[in-house]
C-alpha positions in Angstrom: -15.1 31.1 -8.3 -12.7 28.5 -8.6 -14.1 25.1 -9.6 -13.4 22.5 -6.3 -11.1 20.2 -8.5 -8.8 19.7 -11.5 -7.7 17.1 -13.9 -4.6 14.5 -12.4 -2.6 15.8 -15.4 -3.2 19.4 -14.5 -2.3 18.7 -10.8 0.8 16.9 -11.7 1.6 19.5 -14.7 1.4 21.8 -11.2 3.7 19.8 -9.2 6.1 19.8 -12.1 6.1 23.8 -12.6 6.8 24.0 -8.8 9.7 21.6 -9.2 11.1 23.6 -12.2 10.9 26.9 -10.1 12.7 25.5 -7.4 15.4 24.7 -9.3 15.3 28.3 -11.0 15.1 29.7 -7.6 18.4 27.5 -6.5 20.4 28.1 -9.1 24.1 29.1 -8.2 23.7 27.9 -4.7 26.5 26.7 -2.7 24.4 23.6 -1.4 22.8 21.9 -4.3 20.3 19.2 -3.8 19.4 15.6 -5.1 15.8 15.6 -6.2 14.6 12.1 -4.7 11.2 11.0 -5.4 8.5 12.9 -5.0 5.4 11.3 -3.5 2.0 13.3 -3.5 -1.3 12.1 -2.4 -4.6 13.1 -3.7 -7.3 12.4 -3.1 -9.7 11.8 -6.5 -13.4 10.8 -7.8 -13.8 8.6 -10.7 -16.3 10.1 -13.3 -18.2 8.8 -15.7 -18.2 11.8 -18.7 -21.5 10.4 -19.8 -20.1 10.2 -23.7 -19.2 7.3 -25.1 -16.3 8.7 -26.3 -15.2 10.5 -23.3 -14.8 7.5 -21.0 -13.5 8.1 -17.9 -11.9 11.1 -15.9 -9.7 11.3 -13.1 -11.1 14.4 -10.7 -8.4 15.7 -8.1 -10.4 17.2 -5.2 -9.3 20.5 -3.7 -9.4 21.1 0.0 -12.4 23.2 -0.5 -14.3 20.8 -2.5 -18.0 21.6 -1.6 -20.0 18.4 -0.2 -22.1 18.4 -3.7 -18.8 18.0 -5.2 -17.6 15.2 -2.8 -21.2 13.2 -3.0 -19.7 10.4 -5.1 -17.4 8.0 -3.7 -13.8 9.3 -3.4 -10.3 7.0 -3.4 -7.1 8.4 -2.5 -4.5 8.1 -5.5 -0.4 8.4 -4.5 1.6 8.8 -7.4 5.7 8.6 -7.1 7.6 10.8 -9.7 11.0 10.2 -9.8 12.3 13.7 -11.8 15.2 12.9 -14.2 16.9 15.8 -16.5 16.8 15.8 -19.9 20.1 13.4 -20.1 17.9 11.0 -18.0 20.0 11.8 -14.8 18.8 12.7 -11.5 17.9 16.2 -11.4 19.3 18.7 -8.9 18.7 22.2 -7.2 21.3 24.5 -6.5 24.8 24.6 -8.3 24.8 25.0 -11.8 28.0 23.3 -12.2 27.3 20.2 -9.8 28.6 16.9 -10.7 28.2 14.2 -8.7 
């Protein structure tokens, strides 16, 4: 069973992949995109690890987060990425020879 919610980094390690694939998936097309920001919006429990030093984690709830896992108080977290290629340039999907 999977557990009802992952580390922020994994979720935005996630996000990341999915953005990599897209690009894969676009390569060589005839209408490349900008990649603009991307906002996402989770919504997250603050846990106490109960070691000193473990501190504290940042939970990202899934959508089938039992209620046991939702008893303690929840926030909602929005985190803008703005993805930049390895030459610090906006990234894009689709041609591989696009230059704006």
């Amino acid at each position: 069973m999977d557990r009802p919610w992952t580390g922020l980094a994994e979720a935005i390690a996630a996000v990341r992949a999915e953005l990599v694939r897209a690009k894969e998936l676009g390569a060589g097309s005839a209408m490349p995109f900008e990649v603009g920001p991307v906002e996402i919006q989770f919504t997250v429990a603050l846990i106490n690890e109960g070691k000193a030093s473990a501190g504290i984690k940042v939970w990202v709830l899934g959508a089938n987060a039992s209620s046991a896992a939702t008893d303690q108080q929840t926030h909602q977290l929005k985190v803008t990425l703005q993805p930049r290629g390895e030459d610090g340039l906006p990234e894009h999907v689709g041609a591989d020879d696009f230059n704006p």
